[in-house]
C-alpha positions in Angstrom: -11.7 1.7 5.4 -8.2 -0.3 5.5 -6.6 0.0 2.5 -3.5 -1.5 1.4 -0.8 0.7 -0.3 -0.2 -1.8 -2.6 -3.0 -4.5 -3.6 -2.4 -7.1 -1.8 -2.6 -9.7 -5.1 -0.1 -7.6 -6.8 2.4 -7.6 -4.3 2.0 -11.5 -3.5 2.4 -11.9 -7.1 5.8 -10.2 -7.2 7.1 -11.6 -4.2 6.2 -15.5 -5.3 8.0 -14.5 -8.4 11.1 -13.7 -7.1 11.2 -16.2 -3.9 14.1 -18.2 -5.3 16.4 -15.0 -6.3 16.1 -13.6 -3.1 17.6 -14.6 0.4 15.4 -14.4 2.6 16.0 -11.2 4.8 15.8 -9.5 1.4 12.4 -11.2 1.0 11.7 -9.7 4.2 12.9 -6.5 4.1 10.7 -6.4 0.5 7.6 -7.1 2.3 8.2 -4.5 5.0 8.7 -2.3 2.9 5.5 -2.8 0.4 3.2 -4.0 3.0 2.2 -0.7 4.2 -1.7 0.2 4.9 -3.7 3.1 5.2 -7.5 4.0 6.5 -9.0 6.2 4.4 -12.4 7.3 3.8 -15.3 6.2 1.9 -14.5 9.1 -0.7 -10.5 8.0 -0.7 -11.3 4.6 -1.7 -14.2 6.0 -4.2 -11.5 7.9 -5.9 -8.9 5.3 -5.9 -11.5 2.9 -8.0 -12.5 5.5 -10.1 -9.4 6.2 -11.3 -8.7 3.2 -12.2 -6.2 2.3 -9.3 -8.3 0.1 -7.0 -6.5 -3.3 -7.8 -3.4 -1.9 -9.9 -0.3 0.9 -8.9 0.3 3.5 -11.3 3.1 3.3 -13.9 5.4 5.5 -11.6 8.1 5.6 -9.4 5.8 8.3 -6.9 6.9 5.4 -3.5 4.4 3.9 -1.9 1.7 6.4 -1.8 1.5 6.5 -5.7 -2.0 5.3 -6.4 -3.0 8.3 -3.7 -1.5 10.7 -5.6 -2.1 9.6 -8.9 -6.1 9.5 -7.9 -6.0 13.2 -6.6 -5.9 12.0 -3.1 -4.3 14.7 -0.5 -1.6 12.5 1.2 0.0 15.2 3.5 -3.6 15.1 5.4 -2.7 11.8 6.4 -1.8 10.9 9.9 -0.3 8.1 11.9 -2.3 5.6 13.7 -1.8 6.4 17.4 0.1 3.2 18.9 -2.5 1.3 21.5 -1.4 0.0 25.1 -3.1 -3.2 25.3 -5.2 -3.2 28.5 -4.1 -4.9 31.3 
């Protein structure tokens, strides 16, 4: 499953709310650095809802893997997507 580190409606939220105090390659350096995803398993995003963290971050400063941790979720098992070569 492709999960978003942070939901997706939460982090739109934040970022319309603060459009107009930030320039924009703060705006953009703000949504690289929130916009991360993850694919995780059927269990992953089983524990992620039942603890309460499916649509909402934790109240911690744990980065972006904090709803992971916070749900009990292993995050040093995780593993970088392999880049693809687009076929010629």
């Amino acid at each position: 499953m492709f999960e978003h580190l942070e939901p997706r409606v939460l982090l739109m939220a934040d970022l319309l709310e603060r459009a107009d105090e930030w320039s924009p390659e703060t705006f953009a350096a703000e949504l690289h650095r929130r916009a991360g995803a993850a694919v995780v398993t059927v269990e992953d995003d089983r524990l992620l809802t039942a603890s309460g963290l499916g649509r909402t971050m934790p109240a911690t400063s744990a980065g972006p893997w904090a709803r992971y941790v916070a749900a009990g979720i292993d995050v040093s098992t995780f593993q970088p997507l392999a880049p693809t070569t687009p076929p010629e």
